[in-house]
C-alpha positions in Angstrom: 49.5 -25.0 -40.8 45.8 -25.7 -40.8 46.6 -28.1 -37.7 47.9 -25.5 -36.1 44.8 -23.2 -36.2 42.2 -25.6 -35.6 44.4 -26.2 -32.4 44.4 -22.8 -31.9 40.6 -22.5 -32.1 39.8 -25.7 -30.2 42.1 -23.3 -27.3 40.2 -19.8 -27.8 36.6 -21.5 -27.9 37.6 -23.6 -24.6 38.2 -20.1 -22.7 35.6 -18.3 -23.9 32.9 -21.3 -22.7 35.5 -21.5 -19.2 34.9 -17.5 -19.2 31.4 -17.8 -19.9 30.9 -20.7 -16.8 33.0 -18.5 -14.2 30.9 -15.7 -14.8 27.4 -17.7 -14.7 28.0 -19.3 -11.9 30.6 -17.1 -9.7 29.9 -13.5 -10.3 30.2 -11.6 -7.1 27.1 -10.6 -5.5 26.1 -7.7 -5.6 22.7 -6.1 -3.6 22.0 -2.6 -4.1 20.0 -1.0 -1.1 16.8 0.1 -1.2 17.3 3.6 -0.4 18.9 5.2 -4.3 22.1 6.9 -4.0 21.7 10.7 -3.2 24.0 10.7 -6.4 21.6 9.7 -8.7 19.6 12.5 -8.4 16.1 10.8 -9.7 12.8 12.4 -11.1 10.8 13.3 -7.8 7.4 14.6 -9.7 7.3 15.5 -13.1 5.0 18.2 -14.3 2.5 17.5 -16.7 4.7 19.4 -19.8 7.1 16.2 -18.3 10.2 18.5 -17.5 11.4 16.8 -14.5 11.4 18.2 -11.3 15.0 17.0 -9.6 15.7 16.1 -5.9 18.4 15.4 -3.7 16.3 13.0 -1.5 17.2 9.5 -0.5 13.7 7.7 -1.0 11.3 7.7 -3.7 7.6 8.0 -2.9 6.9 4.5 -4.3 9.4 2.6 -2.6 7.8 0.0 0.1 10.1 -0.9 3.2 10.6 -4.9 3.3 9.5 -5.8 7.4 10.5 -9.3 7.1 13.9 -9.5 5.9 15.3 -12.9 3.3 18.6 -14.1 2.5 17.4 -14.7 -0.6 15.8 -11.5 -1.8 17.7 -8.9 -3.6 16.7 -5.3 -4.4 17.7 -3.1 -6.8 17.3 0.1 -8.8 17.2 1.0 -12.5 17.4 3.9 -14.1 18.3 5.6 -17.6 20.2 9.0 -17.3 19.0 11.3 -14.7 15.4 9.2 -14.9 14.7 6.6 -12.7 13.2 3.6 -14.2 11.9 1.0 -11.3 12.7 -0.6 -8.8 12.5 -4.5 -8.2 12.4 -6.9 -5.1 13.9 -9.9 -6.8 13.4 -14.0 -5.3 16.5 -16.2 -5.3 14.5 -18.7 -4.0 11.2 -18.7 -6.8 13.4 -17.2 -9.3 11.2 -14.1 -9.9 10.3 -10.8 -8.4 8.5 -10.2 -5.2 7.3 -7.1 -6.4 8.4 -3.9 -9.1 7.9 0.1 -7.8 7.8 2.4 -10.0 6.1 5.7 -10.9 4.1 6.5 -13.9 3.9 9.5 -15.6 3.9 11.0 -19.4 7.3 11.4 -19.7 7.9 7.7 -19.4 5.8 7.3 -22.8 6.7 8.1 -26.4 7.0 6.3 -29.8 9.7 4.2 -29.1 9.2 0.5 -30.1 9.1 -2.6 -27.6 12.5 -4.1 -28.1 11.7 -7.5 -26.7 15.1 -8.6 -25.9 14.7 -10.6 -22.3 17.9 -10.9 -21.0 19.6 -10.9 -17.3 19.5 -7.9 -14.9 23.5 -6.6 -14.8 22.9 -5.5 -11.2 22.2 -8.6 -9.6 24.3 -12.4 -9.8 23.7 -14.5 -13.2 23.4 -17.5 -11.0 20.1 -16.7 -8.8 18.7 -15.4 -11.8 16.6 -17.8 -14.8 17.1 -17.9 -18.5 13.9 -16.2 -20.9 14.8 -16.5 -24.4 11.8 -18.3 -24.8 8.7 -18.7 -22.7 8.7 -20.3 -19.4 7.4 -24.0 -19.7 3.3 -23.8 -18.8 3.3 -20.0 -18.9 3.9 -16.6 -20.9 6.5 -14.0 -19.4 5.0 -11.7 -17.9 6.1 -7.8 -17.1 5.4 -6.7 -13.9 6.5 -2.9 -15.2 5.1 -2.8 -18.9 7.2 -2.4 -22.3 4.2 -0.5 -23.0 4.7 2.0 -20.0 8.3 2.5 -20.9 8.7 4.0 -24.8 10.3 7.3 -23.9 14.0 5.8 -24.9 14.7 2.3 -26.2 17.3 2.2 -22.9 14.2 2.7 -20.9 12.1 -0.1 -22.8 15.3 -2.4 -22.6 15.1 -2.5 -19.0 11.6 -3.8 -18.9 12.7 -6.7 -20.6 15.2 -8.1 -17.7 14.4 -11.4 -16.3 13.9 -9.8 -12.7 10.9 -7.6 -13.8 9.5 -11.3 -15.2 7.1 -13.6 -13.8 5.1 -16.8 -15.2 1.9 -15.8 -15.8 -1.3 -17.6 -17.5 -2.3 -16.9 -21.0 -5.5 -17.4 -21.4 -8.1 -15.5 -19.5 -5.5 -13.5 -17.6 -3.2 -11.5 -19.5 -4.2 -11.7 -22.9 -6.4 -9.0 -24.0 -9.6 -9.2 -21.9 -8.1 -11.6 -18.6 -8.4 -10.4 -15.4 -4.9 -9.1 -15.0 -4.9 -7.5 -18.5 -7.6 -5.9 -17.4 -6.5 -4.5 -14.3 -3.3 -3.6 -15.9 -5.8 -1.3 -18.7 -7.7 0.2 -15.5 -4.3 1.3 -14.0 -2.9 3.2 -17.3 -6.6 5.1 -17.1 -5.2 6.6 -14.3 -2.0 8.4 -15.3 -2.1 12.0 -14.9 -0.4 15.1 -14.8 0.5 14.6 -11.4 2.4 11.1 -10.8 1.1 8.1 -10.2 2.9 5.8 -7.8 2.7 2.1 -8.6 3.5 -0.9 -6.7 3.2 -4.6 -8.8 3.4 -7.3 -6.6 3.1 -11.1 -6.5 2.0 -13.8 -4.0 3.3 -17.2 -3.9 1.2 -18.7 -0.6 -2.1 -20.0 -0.4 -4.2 -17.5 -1.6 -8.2 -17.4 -1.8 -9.7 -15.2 -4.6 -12.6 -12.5 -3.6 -15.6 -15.6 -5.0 -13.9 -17.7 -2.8 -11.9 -19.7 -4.8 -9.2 -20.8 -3.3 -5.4 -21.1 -5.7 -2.7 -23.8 -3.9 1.2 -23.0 -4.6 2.8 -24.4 -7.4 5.8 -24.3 -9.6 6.7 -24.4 -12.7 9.9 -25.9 -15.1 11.3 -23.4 -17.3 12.3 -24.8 -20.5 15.3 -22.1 -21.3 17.2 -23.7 -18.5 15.6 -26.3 -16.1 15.1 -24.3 -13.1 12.2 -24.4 -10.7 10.0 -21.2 -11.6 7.6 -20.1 -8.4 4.2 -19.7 -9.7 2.4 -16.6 -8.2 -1.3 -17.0 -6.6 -2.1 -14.2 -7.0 -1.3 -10.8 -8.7 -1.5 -7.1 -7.2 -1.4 -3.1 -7.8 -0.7 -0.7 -5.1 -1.5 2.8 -6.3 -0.8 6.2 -4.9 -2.0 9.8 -6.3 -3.5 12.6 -5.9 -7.0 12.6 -5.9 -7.3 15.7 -8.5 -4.3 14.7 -10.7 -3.1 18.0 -11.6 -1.9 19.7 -8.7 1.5 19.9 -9.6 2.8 19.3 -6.0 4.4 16.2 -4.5 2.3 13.4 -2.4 4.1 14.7 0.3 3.6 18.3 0.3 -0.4 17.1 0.0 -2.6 16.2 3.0 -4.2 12.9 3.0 -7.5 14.4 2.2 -6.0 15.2 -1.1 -4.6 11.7 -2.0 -6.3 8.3 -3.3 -4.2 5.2 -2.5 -5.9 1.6 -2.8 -4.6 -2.0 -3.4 -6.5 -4.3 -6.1 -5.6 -8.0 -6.2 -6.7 -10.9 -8.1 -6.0 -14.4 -8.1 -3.5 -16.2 -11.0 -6.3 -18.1 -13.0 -8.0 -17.8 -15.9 -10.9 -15.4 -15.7 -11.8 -13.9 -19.1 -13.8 -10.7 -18.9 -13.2 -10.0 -15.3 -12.7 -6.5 -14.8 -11.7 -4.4 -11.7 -14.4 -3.6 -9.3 -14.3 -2.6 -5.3 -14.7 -6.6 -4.4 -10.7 -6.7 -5.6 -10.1 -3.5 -3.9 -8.9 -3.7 -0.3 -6.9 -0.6 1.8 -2.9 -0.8 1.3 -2.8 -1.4 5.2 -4.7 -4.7 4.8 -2.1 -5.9 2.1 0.6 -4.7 4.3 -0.5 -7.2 7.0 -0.8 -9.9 4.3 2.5 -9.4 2.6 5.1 -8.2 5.4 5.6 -5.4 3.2 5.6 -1.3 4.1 3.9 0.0 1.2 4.6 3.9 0.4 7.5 4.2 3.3 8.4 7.6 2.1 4.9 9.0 2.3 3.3 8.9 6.1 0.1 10.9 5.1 -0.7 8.0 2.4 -4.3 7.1 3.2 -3.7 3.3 3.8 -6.4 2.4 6.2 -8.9 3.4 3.0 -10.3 2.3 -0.1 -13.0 4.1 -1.5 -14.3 2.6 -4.3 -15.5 6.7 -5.8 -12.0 7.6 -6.0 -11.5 4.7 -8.6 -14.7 5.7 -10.2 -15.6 1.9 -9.4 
């Protein structure tokens, strides 16, 4: 008799590892556009008591337009409820996201806790994406949307945590407390509001040469969870979009451009402890645009793009 079950359990754990391979590595894929369903009916502009305002529209104001089209990048939408969450422009090829869109606003935030459980992004095929249980080989995992800016719900905050919102980024100098991109990321939450502000995260893999002049080569890195080559960005950047007052309880596109701020800030991936955002990192959305191949703020032709006026960022 005890034969007889071992047998049986040598037999159940062989399909459950067979399952568990088929599913890794031959999930169907499966891209969601970039436009959200008109079904989902997503938070257009929350008011600053955070009752959402709802809308039938096919494009969010944060969204960027991709001009150079990749086999290998995947896009895809989150959300929790009625709310959207973010959306991301994930790399097959680096194994880690182009860039993360998504608005910022009070009623994103309450008292939930962070939940760090990384895991894979159900949207998207198991097999493009890269294991996270633990830390990627040479670097810490970074968010490109924050736990932090997520705590209204703990399905909200879970979301943060999926390996396509991820990227290798340095420790030390950069985003622990006082690095440059820990930094930035502190000057960006300074400028939530009552209105919404429109954020775009980004990363650069190329060549990249740093506002002193410094110039950061591409590079890679081994991920320890599972083996795979891990694209190391260059550089990091914030696209940002609001209105200039921050409490006039209309949409960016109901405003003029006169009434909007919009600005990119970059910085290169090293370690730069006690840098802080200034207009030398700031450059106009348009220039990124021509950079990056990427249509920043598709949804919202009266974004200011060609400008970046330091005053608006109190810089």
């Amino acid at each position: 008799m005890g034969s007889r079950r071992t047998t049986i359990y040598i037999i159940v754990v062989g399909l459950l590892l067979a399952a568990h391979y088929i599913y890794d590595n031959f999930a169907p894929e499966v891209v969601v556009a970039a436009e959200p369903s008109e079904e989902v009916m997503p938070i257009e502009d929350p008011t600053a008591e955070a009752t959402p305002r709802k809308t039938m529209g096919t494009q969010w104001a944060e969204l960027p337009a991709m001009k150079r089209q990749s086999d290998d990048i995947y896009i895809t939408s989150h959300h929790s409820g009625e709310m959207r969450n973010y959306t991301v422009c994930y790399s097959s090829e680096h194994h880690a996201p182009l860039w993360v869109a998504a608005p910022r606003h009070r009623a994103y935030t309450g008292d939930v806790k962070r939940v760090d459980n990384y895991d894979f992004d159900p949207t998207l095929p198991v097999n493009i994406q890269t294991r996270l249980n633990r830390s990627y080989g040479d670097y810490t995992r970074g968010h490109m949307l924050g736990s932090a800016e997520r705590t209204a719900t703990t399905h909200l905050n879970n979301q943060t945590f999926y390996v396509t919102n991820i990227a290798p980024q340095l420790r030390d100098g950069f985003n622990e407390r006082g690095g440059a991109w820990n930094n930035l990321e502190y000057f960006v939450d300074r400028q939530v509001c009552a209105d919404t502000l429109y954020v775009v995260t980004g990363a650069i893999y190329e060549r990249f040469t740093d506002s002193d002049g410094t110039t950061i080569e591409p590079r890679t890195t081994k991920n320890k969870n599972d083996g795979k080559l891990i694209g190391v960005p260059t550089a990091y950047y914030k696209v940002l979009l609001r209105t200039k007052s921050g409490r006039t309880g209309r949409s960016v596109r109901e405003c003029s451009a006169s009434e909007l701020k919009c600005a990119a800030f970059i910085v290169g991936h090293r370690s730069a402890s006690g840098r802080k955002p200034s207009a030398k990192d700031m450059i106009p959305v348009r220039e990124l645009e021509r950079m990056t191949g990427i249509d920043f703020f598709a949804a919202v032709p009266n974004a200011p793009e060609k400008e970046a006026n330091a005053a608006d960022w109190g810089l």
